[in-house]
PyMOL commands that place a pseudoatom at each C-alpha (Angstrom):
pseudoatom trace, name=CA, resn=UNK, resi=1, chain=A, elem=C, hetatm=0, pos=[21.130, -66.660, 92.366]
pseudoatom trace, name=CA, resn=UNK, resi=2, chain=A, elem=C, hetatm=0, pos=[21.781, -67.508, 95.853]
pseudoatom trace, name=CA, resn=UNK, resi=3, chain=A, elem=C, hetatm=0, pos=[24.766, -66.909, 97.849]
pseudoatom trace, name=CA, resn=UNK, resi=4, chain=A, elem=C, hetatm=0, pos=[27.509, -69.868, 98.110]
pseudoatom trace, name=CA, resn=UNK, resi=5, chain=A, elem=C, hetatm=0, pos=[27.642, -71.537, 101.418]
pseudoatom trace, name=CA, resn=UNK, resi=6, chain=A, elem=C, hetatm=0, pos=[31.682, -71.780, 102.770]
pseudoatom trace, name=CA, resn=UNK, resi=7, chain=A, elem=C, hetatm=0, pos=[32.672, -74.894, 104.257]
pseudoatom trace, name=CA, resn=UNK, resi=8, chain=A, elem=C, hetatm=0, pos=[32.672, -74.626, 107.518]
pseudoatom trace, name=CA, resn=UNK, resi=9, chain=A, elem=C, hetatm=0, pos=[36.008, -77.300, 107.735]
pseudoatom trace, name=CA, resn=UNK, resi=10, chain=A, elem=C, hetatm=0, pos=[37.546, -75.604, 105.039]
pseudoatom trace, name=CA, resn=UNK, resi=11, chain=A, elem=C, hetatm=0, pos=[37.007, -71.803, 107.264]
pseudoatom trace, name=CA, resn=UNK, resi=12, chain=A, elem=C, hetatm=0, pos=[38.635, -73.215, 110.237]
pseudoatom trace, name=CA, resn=UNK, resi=13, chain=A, elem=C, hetatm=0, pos=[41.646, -74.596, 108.476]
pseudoatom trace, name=CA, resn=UNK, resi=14, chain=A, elem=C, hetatm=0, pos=[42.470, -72.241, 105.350]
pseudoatom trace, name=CA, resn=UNK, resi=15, chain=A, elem=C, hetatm=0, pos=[42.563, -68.455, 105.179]
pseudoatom trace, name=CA, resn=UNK, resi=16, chain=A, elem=C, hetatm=0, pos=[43.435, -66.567, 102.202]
pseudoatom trace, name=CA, resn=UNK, resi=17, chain=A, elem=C, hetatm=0, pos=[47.062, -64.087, 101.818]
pseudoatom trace, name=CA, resn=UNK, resi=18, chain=A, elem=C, hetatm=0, pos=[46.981, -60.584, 100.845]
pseudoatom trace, name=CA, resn=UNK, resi=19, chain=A, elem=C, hetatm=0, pos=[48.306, -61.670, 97.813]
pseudoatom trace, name=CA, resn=UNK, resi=20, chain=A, elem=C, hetatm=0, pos=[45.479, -64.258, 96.836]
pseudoatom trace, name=CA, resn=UNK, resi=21, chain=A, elem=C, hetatm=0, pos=[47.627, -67.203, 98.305]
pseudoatom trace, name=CA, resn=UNK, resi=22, chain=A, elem=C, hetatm=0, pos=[45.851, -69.756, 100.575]
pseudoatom trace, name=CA, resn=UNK, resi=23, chain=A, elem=C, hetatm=0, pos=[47.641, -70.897, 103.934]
pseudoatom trace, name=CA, resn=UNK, resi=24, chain=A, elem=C, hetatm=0, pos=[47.760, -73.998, 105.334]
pseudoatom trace, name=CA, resn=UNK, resi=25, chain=A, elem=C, hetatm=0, pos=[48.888, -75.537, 108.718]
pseudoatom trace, name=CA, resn=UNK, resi=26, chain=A, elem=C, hetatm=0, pos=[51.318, -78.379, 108.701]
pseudoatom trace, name=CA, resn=UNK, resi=27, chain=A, elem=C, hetatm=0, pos=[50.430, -81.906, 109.367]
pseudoatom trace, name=CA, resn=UNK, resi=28, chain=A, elem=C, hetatm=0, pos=[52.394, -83.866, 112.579]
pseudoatom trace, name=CA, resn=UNK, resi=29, chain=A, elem=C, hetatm=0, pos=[52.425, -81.332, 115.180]
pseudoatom trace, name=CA, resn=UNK, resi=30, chain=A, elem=C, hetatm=0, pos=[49.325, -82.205, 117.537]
pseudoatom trace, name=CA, resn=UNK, resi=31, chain=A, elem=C, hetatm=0, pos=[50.839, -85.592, 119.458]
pseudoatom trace, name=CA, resn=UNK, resi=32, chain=A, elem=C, hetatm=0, pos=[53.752, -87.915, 119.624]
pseudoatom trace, name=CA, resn=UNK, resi=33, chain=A, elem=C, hetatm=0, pos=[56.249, -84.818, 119.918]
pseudoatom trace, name=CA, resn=UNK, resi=34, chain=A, elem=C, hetatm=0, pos=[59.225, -86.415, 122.058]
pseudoatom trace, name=CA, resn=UNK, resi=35, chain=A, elem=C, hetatm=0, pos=[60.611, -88.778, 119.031]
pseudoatom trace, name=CA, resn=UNK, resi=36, chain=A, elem=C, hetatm=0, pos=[60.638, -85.409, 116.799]
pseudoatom trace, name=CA, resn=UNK, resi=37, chain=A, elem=C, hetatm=0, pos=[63.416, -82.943, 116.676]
pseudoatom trace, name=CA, resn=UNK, resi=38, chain=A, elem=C, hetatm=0, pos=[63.924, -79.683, 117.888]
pseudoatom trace, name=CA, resn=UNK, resi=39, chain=A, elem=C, hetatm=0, pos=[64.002, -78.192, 114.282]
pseudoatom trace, name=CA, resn=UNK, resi=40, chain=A, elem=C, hetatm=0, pos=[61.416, -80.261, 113.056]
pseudoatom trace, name=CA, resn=UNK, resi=41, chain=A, elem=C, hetatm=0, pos=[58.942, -79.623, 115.318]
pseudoatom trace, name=CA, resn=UNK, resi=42, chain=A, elem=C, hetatm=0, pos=[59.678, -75.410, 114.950]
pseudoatom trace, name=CA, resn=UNK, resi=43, chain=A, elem=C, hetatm=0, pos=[59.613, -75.783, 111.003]
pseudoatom trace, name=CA, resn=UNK, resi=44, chain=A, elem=C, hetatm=0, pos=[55.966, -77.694, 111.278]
pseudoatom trace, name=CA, resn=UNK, resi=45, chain=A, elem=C, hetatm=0, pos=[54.843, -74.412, 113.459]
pseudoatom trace, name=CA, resn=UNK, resi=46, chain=A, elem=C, hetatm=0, pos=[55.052, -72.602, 110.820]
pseudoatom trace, name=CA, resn=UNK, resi=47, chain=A, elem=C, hetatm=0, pos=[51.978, -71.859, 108.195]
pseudoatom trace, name=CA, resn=UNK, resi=48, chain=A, elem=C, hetatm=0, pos=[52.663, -72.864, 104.584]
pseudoatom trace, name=CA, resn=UNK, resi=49, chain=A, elem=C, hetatm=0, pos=[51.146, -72.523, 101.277]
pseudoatom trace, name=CA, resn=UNK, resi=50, chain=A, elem=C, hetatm=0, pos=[48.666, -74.698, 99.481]
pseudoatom trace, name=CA, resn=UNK, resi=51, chain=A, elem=C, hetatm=0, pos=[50.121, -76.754, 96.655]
pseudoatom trace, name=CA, resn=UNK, resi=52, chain=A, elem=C, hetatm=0, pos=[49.055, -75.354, 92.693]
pseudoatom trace, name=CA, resn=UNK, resi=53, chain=A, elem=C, hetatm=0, pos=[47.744, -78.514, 92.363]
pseudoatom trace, name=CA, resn=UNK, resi=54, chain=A, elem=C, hetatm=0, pos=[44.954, -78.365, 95.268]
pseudoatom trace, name=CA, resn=UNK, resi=55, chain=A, elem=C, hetatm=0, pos=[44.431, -74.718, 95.331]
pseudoatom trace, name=CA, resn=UNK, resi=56, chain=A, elem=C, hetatm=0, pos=[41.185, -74.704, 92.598]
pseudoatom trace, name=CA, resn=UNK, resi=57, chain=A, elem=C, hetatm=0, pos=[39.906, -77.256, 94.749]
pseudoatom trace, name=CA, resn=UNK, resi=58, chain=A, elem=C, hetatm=0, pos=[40.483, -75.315, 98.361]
pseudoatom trace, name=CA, resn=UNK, resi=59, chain=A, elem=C, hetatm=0, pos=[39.341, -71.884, 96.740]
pseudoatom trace, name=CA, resn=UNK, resi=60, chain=A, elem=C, hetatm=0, pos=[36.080, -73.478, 95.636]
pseudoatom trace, name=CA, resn=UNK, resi=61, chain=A, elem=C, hetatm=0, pos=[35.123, -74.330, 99.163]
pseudoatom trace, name=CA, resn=UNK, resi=62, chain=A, elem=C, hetatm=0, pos=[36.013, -70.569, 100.634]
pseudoatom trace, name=CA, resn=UNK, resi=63, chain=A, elem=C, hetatm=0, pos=[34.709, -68.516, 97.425]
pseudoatom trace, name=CA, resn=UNK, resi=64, chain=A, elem=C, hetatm=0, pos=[34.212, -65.284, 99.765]
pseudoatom trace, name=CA, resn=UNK, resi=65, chain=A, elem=C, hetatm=0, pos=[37.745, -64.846, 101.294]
for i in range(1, 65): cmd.bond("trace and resi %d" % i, "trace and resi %d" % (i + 1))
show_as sticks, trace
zoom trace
């Protein structure tokens, strides 16, 4: 069987925890920052984790990290 491609969107926007979790970066932070606050704007910085409810999806579309 051949190998799997990866997404090459999914790559440049995902990568994968030690501990199997998938990382995301938050929405709102490229434009329009002057109207946003001080704390908001550090807290969207930050890298979260993928929802349980889009994670088979996500996973599917990086199966070799």
């Amino acid at each position: 069987m051949p190998k799997m491609k990866t997404s090459s969107g999914a790559k440049k926007r995902f990568r994968v925890t030690g501990s199997g979790q998938i990382v995301r970066r938050h929405a709102n932070k490229g434009h329009i920052l002057t109207k946003k606050s001080r704390k908001r704007k550090n807290r969207l910085g930050k890298p979260a984790i993928v929802s349980s409810a889009d994670r088979k999806n996500i996973a599917r579309l990086i199966p070799y990290s």
